[in-house]
Backbone as CSV, one residue per row, in Angstrom:
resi,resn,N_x,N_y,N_z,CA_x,CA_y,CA_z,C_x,C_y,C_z
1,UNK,-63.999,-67.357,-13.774,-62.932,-67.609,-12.829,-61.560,-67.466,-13.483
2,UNK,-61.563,-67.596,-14.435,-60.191,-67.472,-15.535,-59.472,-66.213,-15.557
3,UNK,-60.683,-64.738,-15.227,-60.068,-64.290,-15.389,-59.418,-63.020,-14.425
4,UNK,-59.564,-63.632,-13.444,-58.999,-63.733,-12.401,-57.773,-63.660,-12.100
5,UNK,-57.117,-64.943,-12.788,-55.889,-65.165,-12.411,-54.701,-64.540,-13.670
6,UNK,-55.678,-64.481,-14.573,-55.104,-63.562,-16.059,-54.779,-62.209,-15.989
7,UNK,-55.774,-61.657,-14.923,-55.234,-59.947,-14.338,-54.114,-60.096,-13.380
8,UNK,-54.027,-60.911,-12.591,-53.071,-61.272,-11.552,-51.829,-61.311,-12.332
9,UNK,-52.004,-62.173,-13.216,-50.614,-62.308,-13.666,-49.944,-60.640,-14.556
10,UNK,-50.822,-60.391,-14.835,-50.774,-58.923,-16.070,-50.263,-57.935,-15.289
11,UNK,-51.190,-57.879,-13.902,-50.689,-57.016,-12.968,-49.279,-57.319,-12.542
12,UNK,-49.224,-58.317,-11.765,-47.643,-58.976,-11.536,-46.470,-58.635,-12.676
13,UNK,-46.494,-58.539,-13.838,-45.895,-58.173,-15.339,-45.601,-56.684,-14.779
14,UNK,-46.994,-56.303,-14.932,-46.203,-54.638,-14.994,-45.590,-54.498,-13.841
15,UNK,-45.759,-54.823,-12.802,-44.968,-54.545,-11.602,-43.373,-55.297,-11.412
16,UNK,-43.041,-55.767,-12.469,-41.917,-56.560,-12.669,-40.976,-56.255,-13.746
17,UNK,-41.843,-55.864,-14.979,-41.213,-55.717,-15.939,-40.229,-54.358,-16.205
18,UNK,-40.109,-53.693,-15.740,-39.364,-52.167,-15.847,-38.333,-51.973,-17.335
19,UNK,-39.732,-52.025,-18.365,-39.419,-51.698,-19.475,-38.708,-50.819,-19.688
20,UNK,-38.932,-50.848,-20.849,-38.084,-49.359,-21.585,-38.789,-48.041,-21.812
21,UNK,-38.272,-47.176,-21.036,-39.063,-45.585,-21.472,-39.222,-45.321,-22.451
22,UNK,-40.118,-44.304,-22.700,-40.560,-44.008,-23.951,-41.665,-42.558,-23.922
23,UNK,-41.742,-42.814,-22.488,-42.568,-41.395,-21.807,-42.037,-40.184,-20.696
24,UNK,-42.233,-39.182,-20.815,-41.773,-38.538,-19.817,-42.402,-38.601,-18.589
25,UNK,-41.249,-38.596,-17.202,-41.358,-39.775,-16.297,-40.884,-38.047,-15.159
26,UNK,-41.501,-38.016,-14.461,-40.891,-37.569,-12.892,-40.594,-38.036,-11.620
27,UNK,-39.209,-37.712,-11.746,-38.056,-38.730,-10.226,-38.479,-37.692,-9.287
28,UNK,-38.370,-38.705,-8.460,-38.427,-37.853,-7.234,-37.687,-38.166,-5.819
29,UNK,-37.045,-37.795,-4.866,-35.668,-37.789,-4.443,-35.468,-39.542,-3.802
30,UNK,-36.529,-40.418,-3.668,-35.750,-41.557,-3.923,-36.775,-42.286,-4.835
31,UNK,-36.517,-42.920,-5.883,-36.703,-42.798,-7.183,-35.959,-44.061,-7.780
32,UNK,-36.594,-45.335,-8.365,-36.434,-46.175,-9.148,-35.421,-45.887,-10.483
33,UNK,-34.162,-46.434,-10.706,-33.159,-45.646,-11.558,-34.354,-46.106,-12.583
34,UNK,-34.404,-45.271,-14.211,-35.000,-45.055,-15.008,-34.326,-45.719,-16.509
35,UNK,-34.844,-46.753,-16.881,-34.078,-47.412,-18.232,-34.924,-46.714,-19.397
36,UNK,-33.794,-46.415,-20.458,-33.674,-45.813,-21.467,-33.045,-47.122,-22.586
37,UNK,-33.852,-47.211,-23.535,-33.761,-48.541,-24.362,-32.644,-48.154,-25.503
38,UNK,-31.725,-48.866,-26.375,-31.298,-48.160,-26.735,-30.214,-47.064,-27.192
39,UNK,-29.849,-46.787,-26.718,-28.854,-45.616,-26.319,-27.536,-46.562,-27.355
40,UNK,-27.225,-45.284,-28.083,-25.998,-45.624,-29.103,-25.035,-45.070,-28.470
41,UNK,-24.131,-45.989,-28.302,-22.855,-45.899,-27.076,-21.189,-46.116,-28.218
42,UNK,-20.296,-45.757,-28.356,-19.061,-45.735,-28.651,-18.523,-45.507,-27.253
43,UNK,-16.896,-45.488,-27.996,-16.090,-45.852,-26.744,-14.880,-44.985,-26.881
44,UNK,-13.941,-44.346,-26.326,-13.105,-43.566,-26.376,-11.720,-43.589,-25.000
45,UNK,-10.469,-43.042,-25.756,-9.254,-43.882,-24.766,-8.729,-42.139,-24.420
46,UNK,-7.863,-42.424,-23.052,-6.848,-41.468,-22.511,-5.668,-41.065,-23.912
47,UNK,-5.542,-41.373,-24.975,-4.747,-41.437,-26.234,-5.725,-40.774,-27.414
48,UNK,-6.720,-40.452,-27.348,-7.088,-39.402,-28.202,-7.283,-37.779,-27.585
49,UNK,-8.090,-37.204,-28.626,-8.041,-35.619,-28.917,-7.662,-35.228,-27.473
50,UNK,-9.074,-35.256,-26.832,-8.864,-34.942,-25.385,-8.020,-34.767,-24.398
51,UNK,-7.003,-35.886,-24.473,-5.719,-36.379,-23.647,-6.259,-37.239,-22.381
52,UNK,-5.933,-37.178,-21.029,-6.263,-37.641,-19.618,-7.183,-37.488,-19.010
53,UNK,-7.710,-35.999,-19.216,-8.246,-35.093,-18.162,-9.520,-35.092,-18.697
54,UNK,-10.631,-34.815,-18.226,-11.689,-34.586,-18.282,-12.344,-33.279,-18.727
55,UNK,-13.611,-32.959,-19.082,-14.137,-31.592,-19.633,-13.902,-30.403,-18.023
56,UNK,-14.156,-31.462,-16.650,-13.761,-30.204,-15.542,-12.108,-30.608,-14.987
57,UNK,-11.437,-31.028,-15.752,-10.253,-31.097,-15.129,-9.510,-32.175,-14.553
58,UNK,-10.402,-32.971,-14.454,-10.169,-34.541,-13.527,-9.792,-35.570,-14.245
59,UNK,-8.927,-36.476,-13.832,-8.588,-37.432,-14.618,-9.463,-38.148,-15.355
60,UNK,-9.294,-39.112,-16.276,-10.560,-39.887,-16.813,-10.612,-41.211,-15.866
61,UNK,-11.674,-41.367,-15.339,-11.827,-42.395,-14.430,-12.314,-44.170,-15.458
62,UNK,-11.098,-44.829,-15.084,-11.930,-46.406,-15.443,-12.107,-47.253,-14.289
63,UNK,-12.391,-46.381,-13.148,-12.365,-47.547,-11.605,-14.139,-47.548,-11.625
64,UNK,-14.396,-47.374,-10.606,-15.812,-47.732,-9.642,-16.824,-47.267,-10.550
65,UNK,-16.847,-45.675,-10.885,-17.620,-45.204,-11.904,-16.988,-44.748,-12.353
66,UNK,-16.939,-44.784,-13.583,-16.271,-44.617,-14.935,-16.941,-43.714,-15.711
67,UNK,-15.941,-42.510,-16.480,-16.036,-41.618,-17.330,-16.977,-41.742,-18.353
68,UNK,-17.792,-41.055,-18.605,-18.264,-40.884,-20.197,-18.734,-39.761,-20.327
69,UNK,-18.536,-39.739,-21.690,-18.794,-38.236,-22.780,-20.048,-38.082,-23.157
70,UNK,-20.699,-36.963,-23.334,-21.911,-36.751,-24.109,-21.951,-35.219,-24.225
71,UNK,-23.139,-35.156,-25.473,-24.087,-33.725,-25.436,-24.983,-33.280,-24.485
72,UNK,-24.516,-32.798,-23.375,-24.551,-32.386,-22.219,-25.662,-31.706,-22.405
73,UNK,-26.142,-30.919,-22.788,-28.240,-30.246,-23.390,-28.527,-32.199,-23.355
74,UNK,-28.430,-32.852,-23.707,-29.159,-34.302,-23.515,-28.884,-35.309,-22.434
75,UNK,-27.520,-35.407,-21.890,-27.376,-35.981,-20.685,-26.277,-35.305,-19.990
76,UNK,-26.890,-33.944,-18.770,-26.087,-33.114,-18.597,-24.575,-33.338,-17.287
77,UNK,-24.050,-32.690,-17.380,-22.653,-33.013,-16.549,-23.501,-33.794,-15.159
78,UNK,-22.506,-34.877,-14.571,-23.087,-35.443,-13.506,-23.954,-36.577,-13.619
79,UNK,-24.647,-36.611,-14.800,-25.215,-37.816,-14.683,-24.778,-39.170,-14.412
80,UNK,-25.284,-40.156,-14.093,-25.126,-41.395,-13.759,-25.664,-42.930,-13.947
81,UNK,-25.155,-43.630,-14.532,-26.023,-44.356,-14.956,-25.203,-45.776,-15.330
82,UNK,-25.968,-47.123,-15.049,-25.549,-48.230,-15.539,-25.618,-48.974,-16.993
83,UNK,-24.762,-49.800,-17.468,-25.697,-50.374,-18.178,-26.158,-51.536,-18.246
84,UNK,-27.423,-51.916,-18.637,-28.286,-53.153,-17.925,-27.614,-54.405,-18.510
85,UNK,-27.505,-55.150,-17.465,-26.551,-56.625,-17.519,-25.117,-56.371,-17.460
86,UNK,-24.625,-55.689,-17.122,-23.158,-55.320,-16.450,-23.378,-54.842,-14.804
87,UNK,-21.831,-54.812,-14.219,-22.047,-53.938,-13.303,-21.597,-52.477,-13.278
88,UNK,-21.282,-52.401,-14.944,-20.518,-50.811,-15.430,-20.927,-49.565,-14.833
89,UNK,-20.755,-48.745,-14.254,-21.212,-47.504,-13.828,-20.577,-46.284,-14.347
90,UNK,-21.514,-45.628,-15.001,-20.802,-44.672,-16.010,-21.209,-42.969,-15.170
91,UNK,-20.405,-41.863,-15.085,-20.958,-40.806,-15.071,-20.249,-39.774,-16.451
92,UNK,-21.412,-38.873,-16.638,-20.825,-37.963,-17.525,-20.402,-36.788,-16.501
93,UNK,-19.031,-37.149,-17.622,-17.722,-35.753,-17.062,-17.273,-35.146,-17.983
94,UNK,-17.521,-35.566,-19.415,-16.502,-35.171,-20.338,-17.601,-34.870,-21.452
95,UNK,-17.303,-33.922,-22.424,-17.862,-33.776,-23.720,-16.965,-33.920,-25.223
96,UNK,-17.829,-34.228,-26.007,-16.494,-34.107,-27.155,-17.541,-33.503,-28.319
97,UNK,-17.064,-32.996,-29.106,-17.374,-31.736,-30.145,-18.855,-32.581,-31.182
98,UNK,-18.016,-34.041,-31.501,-18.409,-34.846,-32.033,-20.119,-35.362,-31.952
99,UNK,-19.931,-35.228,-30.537,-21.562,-35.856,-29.998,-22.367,-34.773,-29.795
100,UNK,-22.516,-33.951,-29.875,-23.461,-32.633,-29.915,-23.997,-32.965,-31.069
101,UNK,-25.544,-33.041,-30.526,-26.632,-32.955,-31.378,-27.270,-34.225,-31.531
102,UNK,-26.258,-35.047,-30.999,-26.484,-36.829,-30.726,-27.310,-37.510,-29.633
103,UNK,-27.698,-38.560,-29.732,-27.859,-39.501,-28.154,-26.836,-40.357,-28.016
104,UNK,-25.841,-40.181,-28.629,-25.031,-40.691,-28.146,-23.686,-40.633,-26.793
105,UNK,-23.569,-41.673,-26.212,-22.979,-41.696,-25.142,-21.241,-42.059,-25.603
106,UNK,-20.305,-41.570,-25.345,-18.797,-42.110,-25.757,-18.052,-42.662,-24.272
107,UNK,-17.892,-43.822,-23.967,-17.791,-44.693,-23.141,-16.364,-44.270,-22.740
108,UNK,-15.290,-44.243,-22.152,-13.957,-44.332,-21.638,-13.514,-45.770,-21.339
109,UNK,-12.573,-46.079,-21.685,-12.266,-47.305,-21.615,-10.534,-47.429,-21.613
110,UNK,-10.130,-47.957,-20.649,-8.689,-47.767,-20.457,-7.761,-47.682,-21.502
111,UNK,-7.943,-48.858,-22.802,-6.755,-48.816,-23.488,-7.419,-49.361,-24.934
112,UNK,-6.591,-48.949,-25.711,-7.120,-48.930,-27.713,-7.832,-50.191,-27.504
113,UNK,-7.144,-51.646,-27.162,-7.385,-53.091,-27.279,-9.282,-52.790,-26.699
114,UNK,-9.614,-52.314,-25.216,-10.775,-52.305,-24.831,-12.087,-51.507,-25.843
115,UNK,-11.034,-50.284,-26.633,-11.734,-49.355,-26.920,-12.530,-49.763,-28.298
116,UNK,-11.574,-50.377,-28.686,-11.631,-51.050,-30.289,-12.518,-52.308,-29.925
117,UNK,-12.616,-52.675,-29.168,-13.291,-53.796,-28.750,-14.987,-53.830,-28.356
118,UNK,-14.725,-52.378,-28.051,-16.814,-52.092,-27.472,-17.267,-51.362,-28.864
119,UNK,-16.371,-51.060,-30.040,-16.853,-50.483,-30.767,-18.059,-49.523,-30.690
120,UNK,-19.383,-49.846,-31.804,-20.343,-49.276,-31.227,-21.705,-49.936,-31.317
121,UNK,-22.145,-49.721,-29.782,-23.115,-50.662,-29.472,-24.281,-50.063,-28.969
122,UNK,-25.821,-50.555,-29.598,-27.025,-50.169,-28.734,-27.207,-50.622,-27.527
123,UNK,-27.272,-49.990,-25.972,-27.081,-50.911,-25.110,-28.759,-50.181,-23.817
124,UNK,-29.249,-51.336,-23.125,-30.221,-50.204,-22.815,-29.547,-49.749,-21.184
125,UNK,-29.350,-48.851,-20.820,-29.219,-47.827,-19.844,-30.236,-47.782,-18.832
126,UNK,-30.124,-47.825,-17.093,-30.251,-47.453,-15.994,-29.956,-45.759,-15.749
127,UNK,-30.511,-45.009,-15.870,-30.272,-43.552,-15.063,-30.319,-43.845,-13.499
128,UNK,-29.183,-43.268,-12.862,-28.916,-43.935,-11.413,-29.622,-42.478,-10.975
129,UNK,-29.170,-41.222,-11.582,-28.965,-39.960,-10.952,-28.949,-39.025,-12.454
130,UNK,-29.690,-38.050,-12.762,-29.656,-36.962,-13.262,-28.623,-35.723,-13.070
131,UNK,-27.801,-36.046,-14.254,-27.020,-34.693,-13.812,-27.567,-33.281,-13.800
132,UNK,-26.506,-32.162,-13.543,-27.270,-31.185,-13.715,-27.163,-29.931,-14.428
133,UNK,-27.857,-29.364,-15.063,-27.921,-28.248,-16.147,-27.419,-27.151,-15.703
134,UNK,-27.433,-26.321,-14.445,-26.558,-25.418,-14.075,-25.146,-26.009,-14.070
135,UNK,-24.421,-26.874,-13.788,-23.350,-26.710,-13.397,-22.409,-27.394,-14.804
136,UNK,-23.581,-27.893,-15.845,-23.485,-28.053,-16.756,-23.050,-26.580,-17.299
137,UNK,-23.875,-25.526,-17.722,-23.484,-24.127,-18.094,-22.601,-23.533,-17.217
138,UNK,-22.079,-24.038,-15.870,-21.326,-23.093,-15.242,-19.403,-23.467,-16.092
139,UNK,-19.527,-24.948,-16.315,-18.688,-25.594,-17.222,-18.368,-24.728,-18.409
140,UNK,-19.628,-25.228,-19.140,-19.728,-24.553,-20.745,-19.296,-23.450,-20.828
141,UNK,-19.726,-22.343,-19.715,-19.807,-20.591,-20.160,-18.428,-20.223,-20.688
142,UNK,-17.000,-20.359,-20.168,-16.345,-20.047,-20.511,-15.600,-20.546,-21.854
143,UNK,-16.031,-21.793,-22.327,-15.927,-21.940,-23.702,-16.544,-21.829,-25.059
144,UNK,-17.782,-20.973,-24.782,-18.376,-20.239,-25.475,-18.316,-20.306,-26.656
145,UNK,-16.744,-19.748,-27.082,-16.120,-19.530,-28.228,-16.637,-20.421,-29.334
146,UNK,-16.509,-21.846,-29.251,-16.768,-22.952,-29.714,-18.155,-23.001,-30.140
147,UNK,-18.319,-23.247,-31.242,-19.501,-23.329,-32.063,-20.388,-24.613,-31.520
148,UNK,-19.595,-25.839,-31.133,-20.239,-27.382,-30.684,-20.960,-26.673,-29.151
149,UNK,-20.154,-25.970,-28.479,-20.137,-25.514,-27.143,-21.336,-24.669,-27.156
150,UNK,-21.658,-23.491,-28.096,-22.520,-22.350,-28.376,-23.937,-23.283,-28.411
151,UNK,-23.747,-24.441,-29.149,-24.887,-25.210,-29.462,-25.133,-25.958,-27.776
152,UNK,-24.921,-26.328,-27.275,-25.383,-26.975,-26.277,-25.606,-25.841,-24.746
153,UNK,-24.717,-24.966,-25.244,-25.587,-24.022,-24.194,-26.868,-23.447,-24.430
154,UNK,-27.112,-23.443,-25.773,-28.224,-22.886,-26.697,-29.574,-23.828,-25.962
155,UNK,-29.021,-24.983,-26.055,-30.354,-25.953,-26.092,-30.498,-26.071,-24.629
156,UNK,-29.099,-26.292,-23.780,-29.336,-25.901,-21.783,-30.336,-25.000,-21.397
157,UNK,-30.074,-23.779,-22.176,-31.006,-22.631,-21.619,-32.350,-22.616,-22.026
158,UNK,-32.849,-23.733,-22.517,-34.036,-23.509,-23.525,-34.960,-24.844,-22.721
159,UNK,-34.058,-25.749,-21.626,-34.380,-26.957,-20.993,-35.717,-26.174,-20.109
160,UNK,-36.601,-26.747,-19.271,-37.380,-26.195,-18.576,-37.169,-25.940,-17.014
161,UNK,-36.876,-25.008,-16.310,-36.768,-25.383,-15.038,-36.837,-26.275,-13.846
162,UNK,-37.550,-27.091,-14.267,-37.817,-28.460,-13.591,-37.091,-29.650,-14.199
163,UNK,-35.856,-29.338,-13.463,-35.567,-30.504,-14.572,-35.042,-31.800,-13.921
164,UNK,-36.934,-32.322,-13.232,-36.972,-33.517,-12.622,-37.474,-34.462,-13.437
165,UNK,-38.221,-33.526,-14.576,-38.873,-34.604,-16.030,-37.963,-34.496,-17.120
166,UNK,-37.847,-35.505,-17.344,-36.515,-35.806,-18.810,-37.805,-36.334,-19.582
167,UNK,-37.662,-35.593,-20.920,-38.314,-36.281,-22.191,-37.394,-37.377,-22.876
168,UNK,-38.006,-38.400,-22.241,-37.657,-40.060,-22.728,-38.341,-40.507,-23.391
């Protein structure tokens, strides 16, 4: 009779617990956001390299959803995502030379005091929404030139067509 209530509970666990990935997972159009354990996050201001504007042109956003940078071959333009125990909502808009080749995420954060302040932190991540790899390269193509840039279109085109499974 014991053990009974020992599967009950085990079962109840997994149906509760929404660990940390570690497997490749397929979303499908409404779809449980996906936590990623983890994730080495820095932070970056409207006062460095970059300036205001974003990798497509747009201001850097610190309102509702908020800006962040990455190696776009790993979390491509558009993505979306929280991080767990905040109500932060981050999308990637921006790239910087730096994070190619990384998992790392570079946070936007209004001003030096905030920026200097999140330093750099493992934090685990909600995927709200998958960005996307075409419009990722439709970005990239014309900066080519760039060796950081050459590399992440390299690894875009090499992603698999389906790119409803992320290797997590």
């Amino acid at each position: 009779m014991q053990k009974i209530p020992s599967l009950i509970l085990v079962g109840t666990l997994a149906l509760l617990g929404g660990g940390c990935a570690s497997q490749m997972q397929t979303t499908s159009t409404i779809s449980p956001p996906k936590r990623i354990c983890k994730v080495r996050t820095t932070a970056y201001t409207r006062g460095e390299a970059g300036g205001r504007r974003n990798a497509i042109g747009a201001r850097l956003s610190g309102r509702n959803v908020k800006s962040a940078a990455a190696d776009w071959s790993r979390w491509p333009l558009g993505t979306k995502f929280r991080i767990v125990g905040s109500d932060e909502v981050f999308q990637i808009d921006d790239y910087g030379s730096a994070l190619v080749g990384t998992g790392t995420i570079d946070l936007y954060k209004k001003n030096r005091l905030q920026m200097n302040k999140w330093g750099v932190r493992q934090v685990d991540i909600d995927v709200l929404a998958w960005g996307s790899t075409e419009e990722s390269l439709k970005v990239l193509a014309p900066r080519s030139h760039n060796r950081k840039v050459r590399a992440m279109i390299l690894a875009l085109e090499q992603r698999p067509n389906d790119l409803t499974v992320r290797p997590f």
